[in-house]
C-alpha positions, 0 to 999 in steps of 0.5 A, a space after each residue: 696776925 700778932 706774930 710779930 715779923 713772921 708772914 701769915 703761913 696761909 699768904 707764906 704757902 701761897 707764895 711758895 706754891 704760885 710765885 712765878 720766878 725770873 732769872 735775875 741777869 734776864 728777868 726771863 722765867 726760870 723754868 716752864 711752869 714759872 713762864 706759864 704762870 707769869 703767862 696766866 698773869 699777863 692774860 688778866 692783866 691784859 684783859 683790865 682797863 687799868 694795871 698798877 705796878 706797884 714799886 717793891 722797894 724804892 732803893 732797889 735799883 732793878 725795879 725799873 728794869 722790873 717795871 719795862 720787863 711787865 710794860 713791854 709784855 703788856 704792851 704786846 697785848 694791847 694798847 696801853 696808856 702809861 702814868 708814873 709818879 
């Protein structure tokens, strides 16, 4: 966008508007409206042949928390075959 660090403001409001929050001790939603926000989610995903969870910071140690938090979801609604790198 040549603006240096800053975001897109377009991809910057999207997030602000449709980011789904999880409490940071529970990974749980925050409130109703994240909860069915993460639910919309969990359906498209659920209806894919193949979902990519994608590493958000490899020194973050929680991202495998983060990771068996989508995997358990996921796998409630249906069967999954799981690869890591």
């Amino acid at each position: 966008t040549g603006n240096g660090d800053r975001a897109d403001p377009t991809l910057a409001d999207w997030i602000r508007r449709d980011a789904a929050r999880l409490s940071a001790e529970s990974l749980e939603p925050q409130s109703p409206t994240d909860a069915a926000r993460i639910g919309r989610l969990l359906d498209q995903a659920s209806a894919a042949r193949v979902v990519v969870l994608g590493e958000l910071n490899h020194w973050i140690a929680e991202k495998t928390l983060f990771r068996l938090w989508w995997l358990e979801r996921l796998a409630r609604r249906r069967p999954l075959v799981l690869a890591e790198e």
